[in-house]
C-alpha positions as CSV (number, residue, x, y, z in Angstrom):
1,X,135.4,88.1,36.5
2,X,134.1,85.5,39.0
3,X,136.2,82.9,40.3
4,X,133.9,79.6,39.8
5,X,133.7,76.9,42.6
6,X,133.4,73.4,42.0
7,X,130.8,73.2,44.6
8,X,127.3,74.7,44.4
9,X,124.4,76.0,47.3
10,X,122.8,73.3,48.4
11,X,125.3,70.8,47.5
12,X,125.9,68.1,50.0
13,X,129.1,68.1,50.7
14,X,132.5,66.6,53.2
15,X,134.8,68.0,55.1
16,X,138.4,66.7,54.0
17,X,140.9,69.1,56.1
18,X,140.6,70.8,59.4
19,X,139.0,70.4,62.6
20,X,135.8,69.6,61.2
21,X,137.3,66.5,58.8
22,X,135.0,63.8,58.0
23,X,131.6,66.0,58.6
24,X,128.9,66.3,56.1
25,X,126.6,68.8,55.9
26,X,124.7,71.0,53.2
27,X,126.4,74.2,51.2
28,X,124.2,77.3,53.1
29,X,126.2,79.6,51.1
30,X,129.6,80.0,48.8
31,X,131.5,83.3,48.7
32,X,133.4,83.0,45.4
33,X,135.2,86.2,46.0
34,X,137.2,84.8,48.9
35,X,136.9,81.2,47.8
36,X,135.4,80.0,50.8
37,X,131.9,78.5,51.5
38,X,129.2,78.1,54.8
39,X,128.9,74.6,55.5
40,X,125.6,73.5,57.7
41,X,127.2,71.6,61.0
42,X,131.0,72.5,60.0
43,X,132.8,75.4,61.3
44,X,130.9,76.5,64.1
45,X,132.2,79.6,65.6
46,X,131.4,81.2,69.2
47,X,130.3,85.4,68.8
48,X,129.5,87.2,71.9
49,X,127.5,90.4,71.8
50,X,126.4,93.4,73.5
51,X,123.3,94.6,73.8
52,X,123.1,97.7,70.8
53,X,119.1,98.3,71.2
54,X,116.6,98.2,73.5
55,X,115.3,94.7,72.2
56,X,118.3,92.9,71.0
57,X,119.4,90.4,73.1
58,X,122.9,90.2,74.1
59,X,124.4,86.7,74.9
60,X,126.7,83.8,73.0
61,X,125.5,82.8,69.7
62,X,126.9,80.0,67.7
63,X,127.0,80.3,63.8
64,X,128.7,78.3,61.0
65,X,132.2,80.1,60.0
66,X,133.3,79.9,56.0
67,X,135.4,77.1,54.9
68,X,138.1,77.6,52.1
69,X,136.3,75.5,49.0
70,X,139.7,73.5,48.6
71,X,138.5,71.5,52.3
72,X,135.6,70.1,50.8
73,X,134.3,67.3,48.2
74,X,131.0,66.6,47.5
75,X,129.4,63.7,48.9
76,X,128.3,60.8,47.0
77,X,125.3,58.7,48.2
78,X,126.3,55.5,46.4
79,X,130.1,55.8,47.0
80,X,129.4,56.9,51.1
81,X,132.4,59.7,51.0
82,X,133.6,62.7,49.6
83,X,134.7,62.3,45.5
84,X,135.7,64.8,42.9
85,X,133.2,65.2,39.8
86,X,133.5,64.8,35.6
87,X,131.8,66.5,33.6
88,X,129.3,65.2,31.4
89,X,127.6,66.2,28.4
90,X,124.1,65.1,28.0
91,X,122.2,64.2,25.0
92,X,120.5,67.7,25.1
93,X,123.9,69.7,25.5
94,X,123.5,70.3,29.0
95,X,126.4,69.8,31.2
96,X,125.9,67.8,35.2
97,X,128.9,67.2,37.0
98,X,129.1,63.5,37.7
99,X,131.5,61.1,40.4
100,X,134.3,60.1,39.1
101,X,134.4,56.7,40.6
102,X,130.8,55.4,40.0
103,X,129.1,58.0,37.9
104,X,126.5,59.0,39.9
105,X,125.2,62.3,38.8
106,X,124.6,65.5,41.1
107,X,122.9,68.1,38.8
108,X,119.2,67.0,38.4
């Protein structure tokens, strides 16, 4: 069984812990295995390669590293910083995560 993250792809989210506190960026990708997801802007780490093949290129490339899901909120437009979510049950039984300060919804 899956663990389940409280943030989603796509989510926009903040850094709360680490070198990277205060950024924002998008959710590229969440690893639920390892509990850890790819923030866009947060994380960047430095890889160095050799050239393998004839047309690869070899050089420094600079890619976003995962972030352990516990470092990050999602970000609320209305509130301008990272909040944790409620749960809310529509009139048509579906469930969208909400902030918990103003009640701004994030599932559409």
């Amino acid at each position: 069984m899956q663990k389940k993250l409280h943030v989603k792809k796509d989510d926009t989210v903040m850094v709360i812990a680490g070198k990277d506190k205060g950024k924002t960026g998008k959710v590229m990708q969440t690893l639920p295995k390892k509990d850890r997801v790819v923030v866009e802007g947060a994380n960047i780490i430095t890889k160095h390669t050799k050239q393998t093949k004839e047309n690869q290129q070899s050089g420094i490339f600079k890619n976003e590293g995962p972030i352990h899901a516990s470092n990050v909120l999602i970000y609320c437009p209305k509130c301008k910083k990272g909040v944790r979510t409620n749960v809310k049950i529509l009139a048509d039984n579906t469930k969208v995560r909400t902030c918990s300060k103003c009640g701004e919804t994030f599932d559409k």
